[in-house]
C-alpha positions in Angstrom: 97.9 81.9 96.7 98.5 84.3 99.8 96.5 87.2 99.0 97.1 90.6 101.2 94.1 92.1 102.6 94.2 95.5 103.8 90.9 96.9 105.1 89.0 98.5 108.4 88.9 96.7 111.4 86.1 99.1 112.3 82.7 97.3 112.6 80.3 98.4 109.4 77.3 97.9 108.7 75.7 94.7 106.4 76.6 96.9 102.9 80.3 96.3 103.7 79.8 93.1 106.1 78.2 90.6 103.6 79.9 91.5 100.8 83.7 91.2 102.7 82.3 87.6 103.9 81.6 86.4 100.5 84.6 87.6 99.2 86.5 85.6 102.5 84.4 82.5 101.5 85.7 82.5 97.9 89.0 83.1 99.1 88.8 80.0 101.9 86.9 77.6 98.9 89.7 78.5 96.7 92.7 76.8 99.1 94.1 80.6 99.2 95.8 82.1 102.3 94.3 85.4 103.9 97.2 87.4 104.7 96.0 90.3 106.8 96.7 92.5 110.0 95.9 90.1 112.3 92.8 91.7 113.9 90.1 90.0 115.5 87.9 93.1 115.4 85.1 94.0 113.0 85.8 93.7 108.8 88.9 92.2 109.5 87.6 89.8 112.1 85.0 89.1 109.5 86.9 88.2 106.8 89.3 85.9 109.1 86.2 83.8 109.9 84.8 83.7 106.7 88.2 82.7 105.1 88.9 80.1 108.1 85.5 78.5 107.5 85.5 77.8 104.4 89.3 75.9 104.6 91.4 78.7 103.7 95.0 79.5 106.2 95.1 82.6 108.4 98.5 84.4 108.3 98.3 87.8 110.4 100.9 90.2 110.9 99.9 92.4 113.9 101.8 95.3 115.9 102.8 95.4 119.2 100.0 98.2 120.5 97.5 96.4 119.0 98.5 92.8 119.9 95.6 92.3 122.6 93.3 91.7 119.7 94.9 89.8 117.4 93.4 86.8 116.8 94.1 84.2 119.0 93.7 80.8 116.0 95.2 82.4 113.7 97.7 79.8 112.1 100.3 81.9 111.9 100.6 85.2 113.4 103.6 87.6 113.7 103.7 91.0 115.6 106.0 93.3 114.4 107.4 96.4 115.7 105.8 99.1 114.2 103.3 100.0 111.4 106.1 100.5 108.6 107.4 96.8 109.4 103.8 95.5 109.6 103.3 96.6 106.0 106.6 95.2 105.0 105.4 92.4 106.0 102.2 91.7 104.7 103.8 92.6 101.2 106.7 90.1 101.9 103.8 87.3 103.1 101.8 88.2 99.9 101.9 87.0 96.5 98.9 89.3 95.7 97.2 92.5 97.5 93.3 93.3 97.9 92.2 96.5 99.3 89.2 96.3 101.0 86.9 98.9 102.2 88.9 101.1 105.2 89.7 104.4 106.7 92.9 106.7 107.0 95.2 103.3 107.7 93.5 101.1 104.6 94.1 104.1 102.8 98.0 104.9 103.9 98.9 100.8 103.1 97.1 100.7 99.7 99.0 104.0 98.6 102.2 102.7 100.0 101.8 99.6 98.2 100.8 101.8 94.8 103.6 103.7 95.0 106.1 100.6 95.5 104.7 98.9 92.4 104.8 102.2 90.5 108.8 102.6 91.4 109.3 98.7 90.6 109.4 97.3 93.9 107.0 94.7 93.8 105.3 93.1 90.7 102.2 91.6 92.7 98.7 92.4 91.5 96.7 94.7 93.3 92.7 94.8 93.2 91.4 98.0 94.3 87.6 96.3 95.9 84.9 98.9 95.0 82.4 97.6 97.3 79.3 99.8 97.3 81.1 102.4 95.3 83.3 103.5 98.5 86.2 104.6 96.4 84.7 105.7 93.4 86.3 109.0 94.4 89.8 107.7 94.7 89.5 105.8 90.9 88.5 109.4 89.9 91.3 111.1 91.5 93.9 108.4 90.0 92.7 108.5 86.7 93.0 112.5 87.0 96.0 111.5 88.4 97.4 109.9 85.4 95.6 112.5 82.4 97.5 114.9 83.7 100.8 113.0 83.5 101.6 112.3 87.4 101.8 108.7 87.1 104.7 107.4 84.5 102.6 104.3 84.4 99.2 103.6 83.4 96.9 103.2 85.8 95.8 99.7 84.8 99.5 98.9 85.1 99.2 99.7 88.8 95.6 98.3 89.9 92.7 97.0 89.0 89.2 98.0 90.2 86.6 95.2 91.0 83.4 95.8 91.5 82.9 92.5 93.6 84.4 89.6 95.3 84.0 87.3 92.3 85.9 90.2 90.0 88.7 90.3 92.6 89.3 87.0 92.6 89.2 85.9 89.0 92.1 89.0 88.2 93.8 87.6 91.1 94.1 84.0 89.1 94.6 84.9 86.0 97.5 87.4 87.1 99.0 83.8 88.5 98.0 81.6 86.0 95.8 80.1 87.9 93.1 79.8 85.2 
């Protein structure tokens, strides 16, 4: 399966580290293809070399003014012209999305990807991945979000919230079948 990662490039600290590189190992042990923005910086960077080491594919989708560090053995890597075609991209790449812990951009993708599958755009699961609570706000604000009627879905309809790699992972393959 190509699964979608969106999540910080920023480096973080071992709370966020270890549990993005077991989540990449399960993901590399499982034959699956990481399909992420191409970085070869911190989280992401992290992930891509826990995903490549354990046998999984790398397929990145970078942007031109932040091409200098995409990584360089990636096994497929594809700089596009701007953000908006990067995400197209990495949704058109994916057969499933993960979002990972992140900042302002992790947060603009996974809402942009949420609000596609609300509107019927894409039918691919998405795993919201809760590491060390870091959006226990957002679930709080969607869930608000949807008692009060602004989402003509329900909200398990539109993502799930894992708790851990392992969690991720098994929705992921029972979305697929793969189970």
């Amino acid at each position: 399966m190509n699964i979608c990662v969106f999540l910080s490039a920023a480096d973080l600290d071992d709370r966020y580290t270890v549990p993005a590189r077991e989540f990449a190992e399960l993901l590399g042990r499982g034959g699956h293809t990481l399909v992420w923005g191409g970085s070869d910086r911190g989280l992401m960077k992290v992930v891509a070399d826990g995903v490549q080491a354990a046998g999984g594919r790398l397929v990145g989708v970078s942007v031109e003014c932040l091409a200098a560090s995409a990584r360089p053995n990636a096994d497929e890597m594809v700089i596009a012209r701007d953000l908006a075609e990067r995400k197209a991209l990495l949704l058109e790449k994916a057969d499933a999305v993960v979002i990972m812990v992140g900042g302002t951009g992790t947060l603009d993708e996974a809402t942009e990807i949420l609000e596609l599958k609300k509107h019927g755009k894409h039918t691919k699961p998405v795993v919201l991945l809760n590491t060390a609570g870091f959006y226990d706000g957002l679930r709080q604000q969607f869930q608000r979000m949807e008692d009060e009627g602004f989402l003509p879905l329900p909200l398990t309809d539109l993502v799930f919230f894992a708790k851990d790699g392992v969690g991720a992972l098994a929705y992921l393959e029972e979305s697929a079948g793969l189970q």
